[in-house]
C-alpha positions in Angstrom: 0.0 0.0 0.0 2.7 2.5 0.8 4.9 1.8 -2.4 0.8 2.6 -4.3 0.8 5.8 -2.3 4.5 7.1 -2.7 3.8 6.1 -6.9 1.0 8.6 -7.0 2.5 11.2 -4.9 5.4 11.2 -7.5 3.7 10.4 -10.4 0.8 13.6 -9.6 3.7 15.7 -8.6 1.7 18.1 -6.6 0.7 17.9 -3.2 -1.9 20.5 -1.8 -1.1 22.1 1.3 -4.3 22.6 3.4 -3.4 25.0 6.1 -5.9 26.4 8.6 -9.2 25.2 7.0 -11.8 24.1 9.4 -13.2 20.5 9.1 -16.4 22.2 8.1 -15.3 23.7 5.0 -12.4 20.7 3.9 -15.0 18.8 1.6 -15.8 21.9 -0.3 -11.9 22.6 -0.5 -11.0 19.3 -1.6 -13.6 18.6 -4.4 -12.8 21.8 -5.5 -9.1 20.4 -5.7 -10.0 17.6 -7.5 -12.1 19.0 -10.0 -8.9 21.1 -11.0 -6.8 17.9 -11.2 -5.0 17.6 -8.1 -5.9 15.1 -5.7 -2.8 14.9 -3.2 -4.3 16.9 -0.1 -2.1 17.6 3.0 -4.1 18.5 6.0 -1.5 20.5 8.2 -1.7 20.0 11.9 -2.0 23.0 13.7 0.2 23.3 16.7 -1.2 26.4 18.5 -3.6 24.4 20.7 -4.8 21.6 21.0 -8.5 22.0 20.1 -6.9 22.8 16.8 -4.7 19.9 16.4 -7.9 17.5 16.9 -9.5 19.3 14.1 -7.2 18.6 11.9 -7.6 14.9 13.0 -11.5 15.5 12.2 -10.8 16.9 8.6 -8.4 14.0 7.5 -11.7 11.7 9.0 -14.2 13.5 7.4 -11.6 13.5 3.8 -11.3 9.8 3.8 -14.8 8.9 5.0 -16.5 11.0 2.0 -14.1 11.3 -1.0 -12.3 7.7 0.1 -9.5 6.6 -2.9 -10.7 10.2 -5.0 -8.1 11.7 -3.6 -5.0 10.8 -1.5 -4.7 12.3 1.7 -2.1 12.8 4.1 -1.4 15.0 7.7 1.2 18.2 7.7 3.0 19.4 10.3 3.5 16.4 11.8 5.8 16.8 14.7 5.4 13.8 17.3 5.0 10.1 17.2 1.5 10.7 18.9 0.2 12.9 15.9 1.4 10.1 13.5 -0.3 7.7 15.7 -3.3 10.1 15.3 -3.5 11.0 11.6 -3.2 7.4 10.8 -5.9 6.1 12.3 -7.8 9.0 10.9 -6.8 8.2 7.7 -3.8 9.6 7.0 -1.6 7.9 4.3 1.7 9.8 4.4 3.1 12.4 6.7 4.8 15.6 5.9 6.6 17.4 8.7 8.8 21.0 8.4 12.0 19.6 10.2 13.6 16.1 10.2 12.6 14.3 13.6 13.8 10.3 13.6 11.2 9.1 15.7 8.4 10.3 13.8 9.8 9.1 10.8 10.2 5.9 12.5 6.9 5.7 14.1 5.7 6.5 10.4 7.0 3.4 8.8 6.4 0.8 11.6 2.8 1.9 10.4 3.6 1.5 7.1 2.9 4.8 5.9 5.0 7.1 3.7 7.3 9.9 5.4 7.8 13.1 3.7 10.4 14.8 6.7 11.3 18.0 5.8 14.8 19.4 5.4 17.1 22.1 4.2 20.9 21.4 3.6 22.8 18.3 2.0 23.4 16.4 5.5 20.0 16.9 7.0 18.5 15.3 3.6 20.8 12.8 3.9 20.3 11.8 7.4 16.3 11.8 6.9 16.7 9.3 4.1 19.2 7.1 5.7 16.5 7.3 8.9 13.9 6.1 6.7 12.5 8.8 4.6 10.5 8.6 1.4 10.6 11.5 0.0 12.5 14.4 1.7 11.1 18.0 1.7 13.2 20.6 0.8 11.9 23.3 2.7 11.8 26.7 2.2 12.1 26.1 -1.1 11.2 29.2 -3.1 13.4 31.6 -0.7 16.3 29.9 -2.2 14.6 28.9 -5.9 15.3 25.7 -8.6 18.9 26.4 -8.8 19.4 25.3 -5.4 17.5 22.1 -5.6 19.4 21.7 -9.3 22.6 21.6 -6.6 21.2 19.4 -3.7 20.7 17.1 -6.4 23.6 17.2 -7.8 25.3 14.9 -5.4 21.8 13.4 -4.1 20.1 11.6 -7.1 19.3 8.9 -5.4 17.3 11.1 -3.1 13.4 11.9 -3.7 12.5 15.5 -3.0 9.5 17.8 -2.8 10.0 21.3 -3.1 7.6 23.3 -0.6 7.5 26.8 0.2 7.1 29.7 -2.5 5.8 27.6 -5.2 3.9 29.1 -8.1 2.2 28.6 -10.9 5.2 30.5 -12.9 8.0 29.0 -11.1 6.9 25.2 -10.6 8.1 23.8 -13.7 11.7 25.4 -13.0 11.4 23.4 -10.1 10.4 20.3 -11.5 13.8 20.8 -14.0 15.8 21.1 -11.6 15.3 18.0 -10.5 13.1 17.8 -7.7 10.1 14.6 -8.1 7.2 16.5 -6.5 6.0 20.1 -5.3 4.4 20.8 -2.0 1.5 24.0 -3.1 0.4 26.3 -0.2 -1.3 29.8 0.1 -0.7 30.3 -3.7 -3.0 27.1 -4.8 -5.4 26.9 -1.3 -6.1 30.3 -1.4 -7.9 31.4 2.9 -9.4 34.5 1.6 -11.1 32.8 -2.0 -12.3 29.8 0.9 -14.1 32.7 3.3 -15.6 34.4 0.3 -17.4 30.7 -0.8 -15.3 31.2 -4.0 -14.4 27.1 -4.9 -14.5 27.5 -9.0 -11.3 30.1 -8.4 -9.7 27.3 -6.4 -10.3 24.6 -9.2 -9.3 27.1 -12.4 -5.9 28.0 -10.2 -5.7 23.9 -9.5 -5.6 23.3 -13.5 -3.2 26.4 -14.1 -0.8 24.4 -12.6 -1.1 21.2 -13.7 -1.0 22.1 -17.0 2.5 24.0 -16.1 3.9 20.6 -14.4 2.7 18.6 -17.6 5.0 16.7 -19.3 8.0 18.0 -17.2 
């Protein structure tokens, strides 16, 4: 199951990045996704409190209970063994965290999901994939742009990677040339303020926008 999920992360190349959407409004969101051609959804743990945090639990449920194989979902921001424990049982098929934490990546494979640590320079990718790592997010990504990843690369081929951080439709390609195997989309494709305003059919027109611009990369 995990080598089926880690082929369609990499083979879609773009992962959603669902941050600070109530459970409420996640269905909306995601068929609005899917509609625009991307079905990889990351539903980011929020860390502020822990109210929030079992939201996020609630909207991975509510994801996989209603849309089931449609789309491919996964937790963010996962930062403890506990949340992996959590997000898994919710529903959760991968796990993306911002840092590199070896028990979490751990805990994520003895459950035989797929981990998506995040990191920034050559040794922490390394360590993450010796530790056990799928994929390895190279994060902030856009503050440093594709010519960075083009050098991480370099020396790392044998390392999968997902850009995250700064993406755009504009620069996403780039990205994808430079050798990175997937793209981690944020505020620039899940869009807070076109979510308040009920506004779903912007959400799905800029969801196409850039899968057309990954296409055939």
């Amino acid at each position: 199951m995990a080598n089926e999920v880690l082929d369609r992360i990499l083979k879609e190349k773009i992962v959603a990045v669902v941050r600070g959407v109530s459970s409420g409004q996640i269905i909306d969101l995601a068929q609005a996704l899917e509609k625009g051609g991307v079905t990889c959804i990351e539903v980011t743990f929020d860390q502020s409190s822990e109210e929030k945090a079992k939201d996020t639990v609630k909207a991975i449920r509510r994801l996989k209970e209603e849309m089931g194989e449609r789309i491919l979902v996964g937790a963010g921001t996962v930062m403890t063994p506990a949340q992996v424990r959590e997000a898994a049982q919710a529903g959760a098929e991968y796990m993306i965290s911002p840092n590199t934490n070896d028990d979490v990546i751990r805990e994520t494979k003895r459950l035989g999901k797929v981990s998506v640590p995040g990191a920034f320079t050559p040794s922490e990718a390394a360590h993450a994939y010796e530790t056990g790592a799928d994929i390895v997010k190279i994060f902030p990504a856009g503050n440093v742009g594709p010519s960075y990843i083009k050098a991480l690369k370099a020396p790392l081929k044998h390392i999968p990677m997902m850009a995250t951080g700064g993406i755009t439709v504009e620069n996403c390609a780039e990205f994808l040339k430079a050798g990175t195997d997937g793209l981690g989309v944020g505020g620039n494709l899940v869009s807070l303020k076109l979510i308040e305003e009920g506004k779903f059919d912007e959400i799905t027109k800029t969801a196409k926008a850039y899968v057309q611009a990954v296409r055939g990369v």
